[in-house]
N, CA, C and O atoms as a CHARMM CRD file, in Angstrom:
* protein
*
  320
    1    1 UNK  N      0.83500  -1.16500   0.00000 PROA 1      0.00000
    2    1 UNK  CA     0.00000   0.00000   0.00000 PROA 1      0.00000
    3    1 UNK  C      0.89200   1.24400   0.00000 PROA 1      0.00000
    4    1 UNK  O      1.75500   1.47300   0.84700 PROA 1      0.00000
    5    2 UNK  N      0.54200   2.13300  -1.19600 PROA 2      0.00000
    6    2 UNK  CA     1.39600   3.37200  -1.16400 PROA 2      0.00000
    7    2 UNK  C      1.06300   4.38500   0.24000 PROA 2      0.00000
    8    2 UNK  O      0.15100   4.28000   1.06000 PROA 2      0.00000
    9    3 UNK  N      1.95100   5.18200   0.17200 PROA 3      0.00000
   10    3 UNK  CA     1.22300   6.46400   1.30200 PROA 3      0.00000
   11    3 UNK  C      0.08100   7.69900   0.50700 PROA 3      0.00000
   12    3 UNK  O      0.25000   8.47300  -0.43500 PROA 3      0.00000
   13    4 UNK  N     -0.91500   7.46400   1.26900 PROA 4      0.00000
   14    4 UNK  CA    -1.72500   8.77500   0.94300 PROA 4      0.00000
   15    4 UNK  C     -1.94500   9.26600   1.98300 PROA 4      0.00000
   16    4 UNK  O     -2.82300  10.05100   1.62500 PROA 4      0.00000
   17    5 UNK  N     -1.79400   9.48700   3.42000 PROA 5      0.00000
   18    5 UNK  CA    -1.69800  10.66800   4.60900 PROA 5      0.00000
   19    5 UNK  C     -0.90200  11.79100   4.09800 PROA 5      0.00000
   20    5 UNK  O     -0.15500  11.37700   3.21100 PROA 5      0.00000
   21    6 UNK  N     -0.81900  12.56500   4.22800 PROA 6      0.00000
   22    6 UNK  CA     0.01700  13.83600   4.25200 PROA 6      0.00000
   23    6 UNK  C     -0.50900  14.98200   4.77200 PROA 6      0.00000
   24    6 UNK  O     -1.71600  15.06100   5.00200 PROA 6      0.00000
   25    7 UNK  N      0.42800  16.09800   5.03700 PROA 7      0.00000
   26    7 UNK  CA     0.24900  17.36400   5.30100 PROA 7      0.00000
   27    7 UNK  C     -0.78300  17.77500   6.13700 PROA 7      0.00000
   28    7 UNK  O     -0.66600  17.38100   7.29700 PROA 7      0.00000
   29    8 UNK  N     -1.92400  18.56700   5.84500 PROA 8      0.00000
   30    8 UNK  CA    -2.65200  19.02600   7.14600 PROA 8      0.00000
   31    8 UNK  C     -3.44900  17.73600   7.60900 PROA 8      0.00000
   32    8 UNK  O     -3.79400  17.68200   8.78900 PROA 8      0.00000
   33    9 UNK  N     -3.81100  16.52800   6.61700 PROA 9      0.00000
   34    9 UNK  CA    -4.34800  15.45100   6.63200 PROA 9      0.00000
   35    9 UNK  C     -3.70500  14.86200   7.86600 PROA 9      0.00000
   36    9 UNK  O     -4.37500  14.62200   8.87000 PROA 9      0.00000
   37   10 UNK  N     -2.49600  14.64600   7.79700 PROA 10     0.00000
   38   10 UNK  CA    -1.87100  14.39600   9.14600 PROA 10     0.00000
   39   10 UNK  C     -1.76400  14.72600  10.16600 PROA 10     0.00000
   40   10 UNK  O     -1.95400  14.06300  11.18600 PROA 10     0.00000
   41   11 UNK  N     -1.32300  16.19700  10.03300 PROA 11     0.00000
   42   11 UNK  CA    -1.24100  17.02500  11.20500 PROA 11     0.00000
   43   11 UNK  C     -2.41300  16.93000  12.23500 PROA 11     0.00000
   44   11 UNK  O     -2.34800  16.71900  13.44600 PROA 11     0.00000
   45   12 UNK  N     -3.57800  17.15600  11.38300 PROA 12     0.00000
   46   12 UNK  CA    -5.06100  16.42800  11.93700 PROA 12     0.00000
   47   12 UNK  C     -5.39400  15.30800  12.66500 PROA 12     0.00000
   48   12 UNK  O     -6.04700  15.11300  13.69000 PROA 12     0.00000
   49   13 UNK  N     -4.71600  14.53800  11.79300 PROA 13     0.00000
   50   13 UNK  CA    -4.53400  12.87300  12.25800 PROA 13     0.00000
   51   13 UNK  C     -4.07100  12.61200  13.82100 PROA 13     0.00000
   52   13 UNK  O     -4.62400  11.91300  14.67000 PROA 13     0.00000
   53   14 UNK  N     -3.06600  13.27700  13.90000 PROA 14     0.00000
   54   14 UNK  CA    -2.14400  13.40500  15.21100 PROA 14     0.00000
   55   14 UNK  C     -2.98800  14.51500  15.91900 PROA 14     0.00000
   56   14 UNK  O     -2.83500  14.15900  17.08700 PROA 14     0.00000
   57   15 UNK  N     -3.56100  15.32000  15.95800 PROA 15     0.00000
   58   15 UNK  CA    -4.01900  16.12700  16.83500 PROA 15     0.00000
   59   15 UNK  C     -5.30600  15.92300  17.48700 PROA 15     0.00000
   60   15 UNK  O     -5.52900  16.23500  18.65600 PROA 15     0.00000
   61   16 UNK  N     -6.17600  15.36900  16.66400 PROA 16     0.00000
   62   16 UNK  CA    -7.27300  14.55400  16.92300 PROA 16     0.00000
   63   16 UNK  C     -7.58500  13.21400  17.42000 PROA 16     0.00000
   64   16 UNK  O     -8.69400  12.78500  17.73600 PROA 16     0.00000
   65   17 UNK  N     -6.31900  12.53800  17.45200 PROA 17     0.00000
   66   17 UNK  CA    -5.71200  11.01100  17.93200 PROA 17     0.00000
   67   17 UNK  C     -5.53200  11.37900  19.19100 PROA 17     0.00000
   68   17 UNK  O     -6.14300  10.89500  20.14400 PROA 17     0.00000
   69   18 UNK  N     -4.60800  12.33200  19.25800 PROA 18     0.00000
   70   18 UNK  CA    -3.97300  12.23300  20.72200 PROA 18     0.00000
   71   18 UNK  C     -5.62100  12.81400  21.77800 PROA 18     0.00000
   72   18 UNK  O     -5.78300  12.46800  22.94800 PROA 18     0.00000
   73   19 UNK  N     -6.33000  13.44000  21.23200 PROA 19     0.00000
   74   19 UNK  CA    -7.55800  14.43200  21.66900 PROA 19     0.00000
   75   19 UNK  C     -8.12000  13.26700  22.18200 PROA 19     0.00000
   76   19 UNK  O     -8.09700  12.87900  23.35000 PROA 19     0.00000
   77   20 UNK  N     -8.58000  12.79100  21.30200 PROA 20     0.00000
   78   20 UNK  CA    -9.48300  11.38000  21.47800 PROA 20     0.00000
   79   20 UNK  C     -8.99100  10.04200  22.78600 PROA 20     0.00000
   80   20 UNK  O     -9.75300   9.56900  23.62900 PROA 20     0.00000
   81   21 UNK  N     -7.59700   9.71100  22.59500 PROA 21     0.00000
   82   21 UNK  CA    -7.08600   8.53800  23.25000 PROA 21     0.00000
   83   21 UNK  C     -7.14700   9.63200  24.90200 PROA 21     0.00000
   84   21 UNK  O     -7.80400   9.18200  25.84100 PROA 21     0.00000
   85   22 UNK  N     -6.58000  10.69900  25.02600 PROA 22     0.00000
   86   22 UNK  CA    -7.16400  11.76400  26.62200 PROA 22     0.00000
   87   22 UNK  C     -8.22600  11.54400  26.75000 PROA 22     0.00000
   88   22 UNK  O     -8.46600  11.05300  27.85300 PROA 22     0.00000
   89   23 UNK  N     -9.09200  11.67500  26.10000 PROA 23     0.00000
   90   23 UNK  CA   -10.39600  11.91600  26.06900 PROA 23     0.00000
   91   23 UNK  C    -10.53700  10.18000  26.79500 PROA 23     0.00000
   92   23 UNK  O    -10.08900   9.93400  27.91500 PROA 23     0.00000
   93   24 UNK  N    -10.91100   9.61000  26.32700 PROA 24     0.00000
   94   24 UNK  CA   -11.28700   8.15600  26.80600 PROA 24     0.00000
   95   24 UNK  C    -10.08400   7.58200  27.82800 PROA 24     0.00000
   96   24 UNK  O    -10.46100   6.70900  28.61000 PROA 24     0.00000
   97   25 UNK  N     -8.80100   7.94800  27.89400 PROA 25     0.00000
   98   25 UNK  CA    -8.12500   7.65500  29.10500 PROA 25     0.00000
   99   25 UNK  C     -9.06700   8.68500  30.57400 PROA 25     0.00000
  100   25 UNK  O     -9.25400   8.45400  31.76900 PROA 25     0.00000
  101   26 UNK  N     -9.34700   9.53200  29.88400 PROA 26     0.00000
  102   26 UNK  CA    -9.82600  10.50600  31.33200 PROA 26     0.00000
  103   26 UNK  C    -11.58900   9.95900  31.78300 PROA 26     0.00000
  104   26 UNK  O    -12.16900  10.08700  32.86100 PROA 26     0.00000
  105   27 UNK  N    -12.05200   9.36600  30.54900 PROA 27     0.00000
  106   27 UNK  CA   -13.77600   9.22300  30.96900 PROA 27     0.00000
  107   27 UNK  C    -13.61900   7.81200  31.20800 PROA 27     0.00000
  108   27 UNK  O    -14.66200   7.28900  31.60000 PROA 27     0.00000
  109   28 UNK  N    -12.32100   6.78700  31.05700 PROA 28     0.00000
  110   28 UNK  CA   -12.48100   5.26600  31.70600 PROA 28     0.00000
  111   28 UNK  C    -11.99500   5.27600  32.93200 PROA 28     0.00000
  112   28 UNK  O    -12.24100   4.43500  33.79700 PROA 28     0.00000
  113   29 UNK  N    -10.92700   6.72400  33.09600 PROA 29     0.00000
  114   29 UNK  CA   -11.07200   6.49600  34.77600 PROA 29     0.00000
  115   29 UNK  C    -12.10500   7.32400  35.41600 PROA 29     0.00000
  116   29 UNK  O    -11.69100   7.80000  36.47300 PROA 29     0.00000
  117   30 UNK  N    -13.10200   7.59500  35.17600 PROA 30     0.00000
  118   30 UNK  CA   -14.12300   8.28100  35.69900 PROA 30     0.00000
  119   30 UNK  C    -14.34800   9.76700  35.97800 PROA 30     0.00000
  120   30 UNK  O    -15.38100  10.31400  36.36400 PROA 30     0.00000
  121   31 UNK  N    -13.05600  10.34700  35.67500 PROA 31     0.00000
  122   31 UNK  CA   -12.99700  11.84100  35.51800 PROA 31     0.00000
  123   31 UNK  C    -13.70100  12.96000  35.04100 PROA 31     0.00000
  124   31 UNK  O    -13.82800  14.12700  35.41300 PROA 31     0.00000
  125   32 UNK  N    -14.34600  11.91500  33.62100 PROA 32     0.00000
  126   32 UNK  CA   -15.05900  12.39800  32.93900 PROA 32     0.00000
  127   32 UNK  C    -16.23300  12.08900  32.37700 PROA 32     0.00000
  128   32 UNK  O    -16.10700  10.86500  32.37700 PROA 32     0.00000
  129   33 UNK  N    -17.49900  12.32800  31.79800 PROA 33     0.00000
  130   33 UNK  CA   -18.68000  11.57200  31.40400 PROA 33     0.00000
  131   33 UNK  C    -18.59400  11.89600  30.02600 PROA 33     0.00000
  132   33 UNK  O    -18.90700  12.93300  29.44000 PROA 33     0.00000
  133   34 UNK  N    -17.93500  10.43300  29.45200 PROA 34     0.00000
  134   34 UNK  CA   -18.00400  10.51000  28.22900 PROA 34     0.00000
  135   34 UNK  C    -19.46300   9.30800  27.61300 PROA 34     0.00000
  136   34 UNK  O    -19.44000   8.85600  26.46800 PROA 34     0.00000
  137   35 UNK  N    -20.63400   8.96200  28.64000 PROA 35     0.00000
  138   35 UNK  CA   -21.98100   8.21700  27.97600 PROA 35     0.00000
  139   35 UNK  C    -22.12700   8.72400  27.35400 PROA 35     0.00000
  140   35 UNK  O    -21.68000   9.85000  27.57100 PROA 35     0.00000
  141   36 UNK  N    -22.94500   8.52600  25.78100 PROA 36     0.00000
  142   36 UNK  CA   -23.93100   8.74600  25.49600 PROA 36     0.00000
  143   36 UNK  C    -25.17700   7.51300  25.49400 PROA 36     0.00000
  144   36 UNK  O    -25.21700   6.32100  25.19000 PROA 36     0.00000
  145   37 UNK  N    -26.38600   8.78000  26.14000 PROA 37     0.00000
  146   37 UNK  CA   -27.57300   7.12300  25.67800 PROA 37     0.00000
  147   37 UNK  C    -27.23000   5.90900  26.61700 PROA 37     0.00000
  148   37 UNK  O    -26.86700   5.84100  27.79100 PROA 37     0.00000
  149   38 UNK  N    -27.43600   5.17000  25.84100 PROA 38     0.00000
  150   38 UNK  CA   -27.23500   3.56600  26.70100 PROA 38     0.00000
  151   38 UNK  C    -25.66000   3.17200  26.28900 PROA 38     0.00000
  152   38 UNK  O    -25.17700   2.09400  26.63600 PROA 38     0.00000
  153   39 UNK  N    -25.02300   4.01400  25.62800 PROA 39     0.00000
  154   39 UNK  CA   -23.85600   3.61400  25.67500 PROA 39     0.00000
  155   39 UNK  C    -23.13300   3.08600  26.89300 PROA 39     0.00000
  156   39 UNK  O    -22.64800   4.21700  26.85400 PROA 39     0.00000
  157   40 UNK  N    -22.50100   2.41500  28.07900 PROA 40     0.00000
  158   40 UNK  CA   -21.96100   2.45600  29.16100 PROA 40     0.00000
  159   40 UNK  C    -20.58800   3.54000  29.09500 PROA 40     0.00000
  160   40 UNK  O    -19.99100   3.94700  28.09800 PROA 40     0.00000
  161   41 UNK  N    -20.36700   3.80400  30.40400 PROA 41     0.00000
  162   41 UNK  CA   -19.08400   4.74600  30.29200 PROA 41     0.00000
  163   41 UNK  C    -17.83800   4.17700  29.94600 PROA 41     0.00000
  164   41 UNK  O    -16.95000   4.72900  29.29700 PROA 41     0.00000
  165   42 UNK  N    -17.83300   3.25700  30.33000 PROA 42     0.00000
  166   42 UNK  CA   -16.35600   2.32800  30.03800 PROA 42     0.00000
  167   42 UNK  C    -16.17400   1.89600  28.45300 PROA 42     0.00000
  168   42 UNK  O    -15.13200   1.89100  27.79800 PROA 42     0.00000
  169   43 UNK  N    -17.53900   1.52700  28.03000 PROA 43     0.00000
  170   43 UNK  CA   -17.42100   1.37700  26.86200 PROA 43     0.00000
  171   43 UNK  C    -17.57700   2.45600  25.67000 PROA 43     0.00000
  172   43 UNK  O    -17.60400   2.10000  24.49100 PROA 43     0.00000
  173   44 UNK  N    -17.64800   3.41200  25.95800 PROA 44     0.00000
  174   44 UNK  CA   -17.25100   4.70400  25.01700 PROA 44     0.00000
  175   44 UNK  C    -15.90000   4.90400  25.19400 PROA 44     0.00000
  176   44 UNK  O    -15.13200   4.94600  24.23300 PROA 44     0.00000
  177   45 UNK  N    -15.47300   5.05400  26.55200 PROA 45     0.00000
  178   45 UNK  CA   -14.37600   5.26900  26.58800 PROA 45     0.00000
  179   45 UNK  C    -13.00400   4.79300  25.69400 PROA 45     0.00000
  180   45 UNK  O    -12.00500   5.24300  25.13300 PROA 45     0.00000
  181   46 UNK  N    -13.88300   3.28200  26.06300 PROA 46     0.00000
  182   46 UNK  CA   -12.86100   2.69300  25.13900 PROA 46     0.00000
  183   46 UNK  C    -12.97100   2.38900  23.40600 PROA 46     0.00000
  184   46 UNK  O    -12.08400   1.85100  22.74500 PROA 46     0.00000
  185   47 UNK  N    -14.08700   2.80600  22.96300 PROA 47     0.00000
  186   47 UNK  CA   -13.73200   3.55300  21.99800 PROA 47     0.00000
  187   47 UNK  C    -13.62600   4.16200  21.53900 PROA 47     0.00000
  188   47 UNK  O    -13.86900   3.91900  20.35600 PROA 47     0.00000
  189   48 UNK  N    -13.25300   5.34200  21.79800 PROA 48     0.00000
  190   48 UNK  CA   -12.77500   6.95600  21.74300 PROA 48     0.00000
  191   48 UNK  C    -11.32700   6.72500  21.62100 PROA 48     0.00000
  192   48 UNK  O    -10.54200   7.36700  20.92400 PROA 48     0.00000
  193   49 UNK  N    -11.01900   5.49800  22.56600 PROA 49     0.00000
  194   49 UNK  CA    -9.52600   5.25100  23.28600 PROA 49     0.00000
  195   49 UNK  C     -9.21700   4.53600  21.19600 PROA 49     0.00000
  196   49 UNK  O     -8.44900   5.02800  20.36900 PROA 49     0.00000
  197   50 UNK  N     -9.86500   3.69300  21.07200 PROA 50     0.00000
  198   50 UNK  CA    -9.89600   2.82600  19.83200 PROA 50     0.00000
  199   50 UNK  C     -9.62300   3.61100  18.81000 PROA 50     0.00000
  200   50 UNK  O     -8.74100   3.13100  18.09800 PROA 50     0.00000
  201   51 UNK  N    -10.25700   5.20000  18.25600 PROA 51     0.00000
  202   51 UNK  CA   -10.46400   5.24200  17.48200 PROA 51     0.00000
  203   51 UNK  C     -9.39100   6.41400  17.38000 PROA 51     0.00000
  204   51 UNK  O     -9.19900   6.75900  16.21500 PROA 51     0.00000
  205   52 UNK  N     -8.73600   7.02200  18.21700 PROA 52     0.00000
  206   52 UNK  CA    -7.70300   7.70500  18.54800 PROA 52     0.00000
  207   52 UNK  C     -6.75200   6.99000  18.15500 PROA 52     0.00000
  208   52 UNK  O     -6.07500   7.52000  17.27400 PROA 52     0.00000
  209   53 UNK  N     -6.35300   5.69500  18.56500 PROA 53     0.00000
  210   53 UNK  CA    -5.27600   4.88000  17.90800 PROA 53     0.00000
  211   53 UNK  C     -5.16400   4.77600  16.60000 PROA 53     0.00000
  212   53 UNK  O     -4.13800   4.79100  15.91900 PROA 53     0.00000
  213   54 UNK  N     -6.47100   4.65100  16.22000 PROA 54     0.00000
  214   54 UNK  CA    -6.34900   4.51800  14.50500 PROA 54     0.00000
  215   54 UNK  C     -5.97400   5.58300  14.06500 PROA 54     0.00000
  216   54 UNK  O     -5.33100   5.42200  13.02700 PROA 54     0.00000
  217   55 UNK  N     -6.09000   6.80100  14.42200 PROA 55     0.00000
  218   55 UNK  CA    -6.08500   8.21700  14.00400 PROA 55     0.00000
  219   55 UNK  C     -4.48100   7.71900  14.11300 PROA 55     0.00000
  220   55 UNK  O     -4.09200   7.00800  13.18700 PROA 55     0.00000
  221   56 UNK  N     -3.73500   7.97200  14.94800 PROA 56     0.00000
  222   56 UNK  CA    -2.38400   8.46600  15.72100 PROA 56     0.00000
  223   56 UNK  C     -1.89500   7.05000  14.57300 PROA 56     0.00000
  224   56 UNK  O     -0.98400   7.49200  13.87300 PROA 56     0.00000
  225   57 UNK  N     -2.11500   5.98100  14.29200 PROA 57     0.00000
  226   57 UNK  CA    -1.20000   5.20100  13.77700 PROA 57     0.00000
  227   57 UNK  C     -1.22900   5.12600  12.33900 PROA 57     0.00000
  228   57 UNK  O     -0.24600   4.62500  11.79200 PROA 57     0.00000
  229   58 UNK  N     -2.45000   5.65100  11.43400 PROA 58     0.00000
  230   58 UNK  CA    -2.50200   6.28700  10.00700 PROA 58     0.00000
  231   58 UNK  C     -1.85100   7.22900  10.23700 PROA 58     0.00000
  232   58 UNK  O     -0.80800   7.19100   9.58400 PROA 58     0.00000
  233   59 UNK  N     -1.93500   8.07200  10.84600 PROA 59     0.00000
  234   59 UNK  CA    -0.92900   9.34500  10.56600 PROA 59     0.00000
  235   59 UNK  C      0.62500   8.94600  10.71800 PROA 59     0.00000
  236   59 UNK  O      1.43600   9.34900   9.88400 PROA 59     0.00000
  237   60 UNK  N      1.03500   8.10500  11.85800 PROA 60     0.00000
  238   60 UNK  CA     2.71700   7.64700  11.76200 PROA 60     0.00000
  239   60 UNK  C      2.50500   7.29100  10.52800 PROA 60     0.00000
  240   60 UNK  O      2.91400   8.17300   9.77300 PROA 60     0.00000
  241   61 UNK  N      2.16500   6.62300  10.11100 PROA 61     0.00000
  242   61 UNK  CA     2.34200   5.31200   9.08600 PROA 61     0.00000
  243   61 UNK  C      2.09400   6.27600   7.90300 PROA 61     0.00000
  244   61 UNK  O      3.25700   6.57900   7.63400 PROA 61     0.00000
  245   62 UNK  N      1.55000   6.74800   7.28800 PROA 62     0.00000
  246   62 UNK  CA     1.22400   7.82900   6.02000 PROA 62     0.00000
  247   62 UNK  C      0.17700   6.58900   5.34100 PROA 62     0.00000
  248   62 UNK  O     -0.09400   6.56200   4.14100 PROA 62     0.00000
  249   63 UNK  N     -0.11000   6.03700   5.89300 PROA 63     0.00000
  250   63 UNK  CA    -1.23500   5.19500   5.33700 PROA 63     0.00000
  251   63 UNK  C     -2.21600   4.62700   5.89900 PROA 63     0.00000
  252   63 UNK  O     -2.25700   4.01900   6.96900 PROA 63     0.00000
  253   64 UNK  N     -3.53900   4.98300   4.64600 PROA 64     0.00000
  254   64 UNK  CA    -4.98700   4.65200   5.25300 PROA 64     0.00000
  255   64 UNK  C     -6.03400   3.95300   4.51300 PROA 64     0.00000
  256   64 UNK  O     -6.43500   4.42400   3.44900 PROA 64     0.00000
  257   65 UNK  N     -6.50900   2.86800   4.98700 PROA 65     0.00000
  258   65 UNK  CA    -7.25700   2.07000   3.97200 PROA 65     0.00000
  259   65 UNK  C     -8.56600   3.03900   3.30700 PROA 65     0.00000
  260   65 UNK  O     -8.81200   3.22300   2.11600 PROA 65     0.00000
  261   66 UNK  N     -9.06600   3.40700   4.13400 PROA 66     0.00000
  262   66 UNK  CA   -10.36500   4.01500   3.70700 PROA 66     0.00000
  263   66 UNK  C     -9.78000   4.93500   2.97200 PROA 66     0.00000
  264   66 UNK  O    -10.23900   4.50100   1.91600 PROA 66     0.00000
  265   67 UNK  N     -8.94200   6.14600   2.52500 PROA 67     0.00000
  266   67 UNK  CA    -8.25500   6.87900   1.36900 PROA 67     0.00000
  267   67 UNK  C     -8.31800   6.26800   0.27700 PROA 67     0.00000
  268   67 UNK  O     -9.00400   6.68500  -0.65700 PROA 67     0.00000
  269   68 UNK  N     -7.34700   4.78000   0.20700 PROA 68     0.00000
  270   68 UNK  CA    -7.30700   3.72300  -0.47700 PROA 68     0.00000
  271   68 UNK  C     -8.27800   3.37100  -1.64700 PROA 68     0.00000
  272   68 UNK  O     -8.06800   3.26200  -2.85500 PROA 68     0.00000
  273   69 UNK  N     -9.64100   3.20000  -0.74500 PROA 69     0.00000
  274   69 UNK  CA   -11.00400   2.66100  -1.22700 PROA 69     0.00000
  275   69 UNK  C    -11.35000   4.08000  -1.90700 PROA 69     0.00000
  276   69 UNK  O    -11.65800   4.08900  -3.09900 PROA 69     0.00000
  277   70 UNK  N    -11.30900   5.11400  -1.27000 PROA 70     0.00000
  278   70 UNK  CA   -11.92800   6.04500  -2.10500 PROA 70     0.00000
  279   70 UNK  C    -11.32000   7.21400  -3.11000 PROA 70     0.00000
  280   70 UNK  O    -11.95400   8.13100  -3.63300 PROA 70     0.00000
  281   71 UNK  N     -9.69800   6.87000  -3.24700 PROA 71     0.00000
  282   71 UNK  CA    -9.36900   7.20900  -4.06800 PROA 71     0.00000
  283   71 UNK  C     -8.34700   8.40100  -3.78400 PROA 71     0.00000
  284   71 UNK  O     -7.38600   8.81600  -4.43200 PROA 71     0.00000
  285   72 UNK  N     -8.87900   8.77100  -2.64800 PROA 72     0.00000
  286   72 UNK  CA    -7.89000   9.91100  -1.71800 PROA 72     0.00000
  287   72 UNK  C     -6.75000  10.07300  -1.49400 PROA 72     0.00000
  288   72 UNK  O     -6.36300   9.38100  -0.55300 PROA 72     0.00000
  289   73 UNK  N     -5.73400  10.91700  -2.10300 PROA 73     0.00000
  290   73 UNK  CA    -4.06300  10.61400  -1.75200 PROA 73     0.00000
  291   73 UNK  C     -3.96300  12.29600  -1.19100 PROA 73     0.00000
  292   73 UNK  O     -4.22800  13.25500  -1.91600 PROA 73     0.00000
  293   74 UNK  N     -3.51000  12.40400   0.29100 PROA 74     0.00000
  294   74 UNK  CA    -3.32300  14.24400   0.22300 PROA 74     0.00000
  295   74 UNK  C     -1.57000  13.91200   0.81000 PROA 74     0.00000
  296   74 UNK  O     -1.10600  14.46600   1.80700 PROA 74     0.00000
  297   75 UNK  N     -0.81800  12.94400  -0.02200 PROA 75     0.00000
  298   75 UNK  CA     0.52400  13.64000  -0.13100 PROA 75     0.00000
  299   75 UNK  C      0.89600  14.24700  -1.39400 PROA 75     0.00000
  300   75 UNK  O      0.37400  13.99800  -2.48100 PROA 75     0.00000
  301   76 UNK  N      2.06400  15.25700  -1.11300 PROA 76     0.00000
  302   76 UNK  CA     2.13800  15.67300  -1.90200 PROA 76     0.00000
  303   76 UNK  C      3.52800  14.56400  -2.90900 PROA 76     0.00000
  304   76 UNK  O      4.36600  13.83200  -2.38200 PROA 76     0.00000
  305   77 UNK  N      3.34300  14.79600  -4.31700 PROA 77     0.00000
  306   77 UNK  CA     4.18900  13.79300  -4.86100 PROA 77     0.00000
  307   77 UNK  C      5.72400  13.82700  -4.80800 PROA 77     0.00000
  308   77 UNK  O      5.77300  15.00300  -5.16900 PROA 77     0.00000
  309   78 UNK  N      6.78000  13.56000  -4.68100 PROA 78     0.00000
  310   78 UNK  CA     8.40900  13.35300  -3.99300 PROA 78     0.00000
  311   78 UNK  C      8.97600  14.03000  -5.12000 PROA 78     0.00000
  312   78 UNK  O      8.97800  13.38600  -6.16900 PROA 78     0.00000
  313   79 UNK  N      9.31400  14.84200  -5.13400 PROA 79     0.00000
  314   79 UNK  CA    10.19100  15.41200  -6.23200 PROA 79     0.00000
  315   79 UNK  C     11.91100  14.79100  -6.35900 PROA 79     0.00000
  316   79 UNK  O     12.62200  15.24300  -5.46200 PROA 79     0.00000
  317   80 UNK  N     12.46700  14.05200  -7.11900 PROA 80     0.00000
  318   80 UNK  CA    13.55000  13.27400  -7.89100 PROA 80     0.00000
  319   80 UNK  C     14.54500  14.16300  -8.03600 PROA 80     0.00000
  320   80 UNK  O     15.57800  13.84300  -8.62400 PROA 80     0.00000
């Protein structure tokens, strides 16, 4: 799989990852009320915690399946 993460795509990636994985480290220890609904607290938490990882590890990685599928590349191309 080539890289298509890049630039503010990333920067995003990482800023919103790290937001998210706080976010659900602080509402699974009870700090915070991250329910919604019948959601339980522990279990939002932990996926907030989930979906932060995915964020934070497409962005290391410069690669993302769902880009992939839809055709999306926001690097810019390597100049030779």
């Amino acid at each position: 799989m080539e890289t298509n993460v890049g630039g503010y795509d990333r920067t995003g990636r990482f800023i919103v990852g790290t937001i998210l994985v706080g976010v659900g480290v602080v509402g699974y220890a009870g700090l915070l009320r991250v329910a919604v609904g019948p959601v339980p607290q522990a279990l939002m938490a932990l996926i907030l915690v989930l979906i932060g990882a995915v964020l934070l590890v497409t962005g290391l990685t410069q690669k993302c399946p769902i880009n992939s599928v839809f055709g999306v590349n926001t690097c810019k191309p390597r100049s030779r």
